[in-house]
N, C-alpha and C positions, 0 to 999 in steps of 0.2 A: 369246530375248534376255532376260539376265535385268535385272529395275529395280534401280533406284539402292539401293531398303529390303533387294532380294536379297542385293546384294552389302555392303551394311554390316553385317546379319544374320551374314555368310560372315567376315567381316572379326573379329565377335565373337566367333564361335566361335573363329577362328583362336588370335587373339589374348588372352583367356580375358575376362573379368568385364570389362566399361566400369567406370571410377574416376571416382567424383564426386572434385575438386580437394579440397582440406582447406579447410576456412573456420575462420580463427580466431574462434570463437564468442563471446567475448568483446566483438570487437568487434563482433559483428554483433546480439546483444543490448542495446550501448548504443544501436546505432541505432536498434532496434526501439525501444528505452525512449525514445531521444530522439525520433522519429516519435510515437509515444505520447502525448508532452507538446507536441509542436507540432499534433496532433488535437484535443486538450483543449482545447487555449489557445485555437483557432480555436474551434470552439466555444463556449465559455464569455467572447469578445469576444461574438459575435453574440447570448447569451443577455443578457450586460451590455446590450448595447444597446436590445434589446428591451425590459426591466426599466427603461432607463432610469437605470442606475450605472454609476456613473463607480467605475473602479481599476485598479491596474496587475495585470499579469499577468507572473510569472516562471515559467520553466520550467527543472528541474533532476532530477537522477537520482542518488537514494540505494539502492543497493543494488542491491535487482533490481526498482524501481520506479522510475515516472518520479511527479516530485512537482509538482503545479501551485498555485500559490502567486496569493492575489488580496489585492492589498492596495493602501491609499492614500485610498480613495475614502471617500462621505459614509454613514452608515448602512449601514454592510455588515455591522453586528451582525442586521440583517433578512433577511438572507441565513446568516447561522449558526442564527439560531432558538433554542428552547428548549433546553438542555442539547446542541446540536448534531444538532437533529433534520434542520431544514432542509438545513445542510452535508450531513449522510448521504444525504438525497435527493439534494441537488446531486452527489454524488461519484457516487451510482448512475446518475441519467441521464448523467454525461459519460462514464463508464465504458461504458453500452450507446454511446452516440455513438463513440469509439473502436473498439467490439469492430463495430460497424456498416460501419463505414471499412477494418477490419484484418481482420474476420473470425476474431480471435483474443482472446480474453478477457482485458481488463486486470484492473491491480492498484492501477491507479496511484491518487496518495493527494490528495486535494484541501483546500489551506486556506485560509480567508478569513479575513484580518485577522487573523491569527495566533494566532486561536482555536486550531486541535491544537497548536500546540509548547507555548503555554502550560499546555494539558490535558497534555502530555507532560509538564512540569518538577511539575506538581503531582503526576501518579499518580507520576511516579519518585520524589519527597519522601515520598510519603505510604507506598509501598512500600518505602523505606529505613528510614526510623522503624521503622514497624511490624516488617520484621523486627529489628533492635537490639532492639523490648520483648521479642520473643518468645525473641531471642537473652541478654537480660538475666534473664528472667524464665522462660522454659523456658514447656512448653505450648504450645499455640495458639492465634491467631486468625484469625476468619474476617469478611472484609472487606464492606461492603455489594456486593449486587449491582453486574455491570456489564458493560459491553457487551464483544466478541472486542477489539476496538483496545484498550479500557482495561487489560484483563486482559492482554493482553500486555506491553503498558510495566510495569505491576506484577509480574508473572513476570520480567522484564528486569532491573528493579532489584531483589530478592528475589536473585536468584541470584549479585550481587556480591557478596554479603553471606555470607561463609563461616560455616557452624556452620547455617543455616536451609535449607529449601527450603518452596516451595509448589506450589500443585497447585488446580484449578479445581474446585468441586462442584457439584452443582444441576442445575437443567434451565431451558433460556432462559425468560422473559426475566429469571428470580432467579440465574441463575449467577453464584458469587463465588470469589474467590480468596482458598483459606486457606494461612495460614503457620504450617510447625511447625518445631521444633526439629530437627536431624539426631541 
């Protein structure tokens, strides 16, 4: 008498290759992304609490990241830190919390009080400028050091800028981004 795995075995050969359904991935990565930001969010409520700060928490998805957003509350510059040291801690522990929950390694980007977009408007300004001189003045320049986020918003805005390109040199923690003439 053959079992049920016999004859489904039989069924496969017959029949040739079993077909996983198609999944539109698409959608199935903003879920991951939106699960992502509702892991964060839980999270980082119950870390607020603990801490004792009060703020709001929003959750959204740019790109192929989910982005968690804390703002509202009373001294939540003590929660960014130094040049955004604290924030990089905080973005690292909620990121293992996530990969802990998901078993799969986030990306996702964390801000408080709106410390990175406004770090974002300034390296993109300051990335613009700079190439316009080098793009006025020919030659190059090479920017102070700075951290993968910054250097990429500055790579970002450099490459709008036709006639220049840049390119990272160094070795961490001195890595900067210079800009030359094409």
């Amino acid at each position: 008498m053959a079992s049920d795995l016999d004859k489904a075995q039989e069924d496969i050969e017959v029949t040739g290759e079993a077909r996983e359904p198609e999944l539109d991935t698409d959608v199935v990565d903003d879920e991951d992304l939106i699960e992502e930001g509702e892991i964060a969010g839980d999270y980082l409520e119950q870390l607020l609490d603990v801490l004792d700060f009060d703020g709001d928490i929003d959750l959204d998805v740019e790109g192929d990241r989910a982005v968690v957003s804390i703002d509202g509350g009373k001294d939540l510059s003590k929660l960014v830190g130094t040049n955004g040291d604290v924030l990089d801690a905080l973005q690292e522990l909620t990121r293992l919390a996530v990969q802990q929950a998901t078993g799969e390694r986030s990306k996702l980007m964390l801000d408080i009080a709106g410390w990175r977009a406004g770090k974002r408007a300034e390296l993109t300004e300051l990335g613009t400028s700079a190439a316009k001189r080098v793009l006025a003045g020919g030659g190059r320049e090479e920017l102070a050091p700075m951290t993968p986020f910054e250097r990429k918003i500055v790579h970002d805005a450099v490459a709008k800028v036709d006639g220049v390109s840049s390119e990272s040199e160094g070795a961490e923690p001195h890595r900067r981004v210079v800009i030359v003439q094409d």
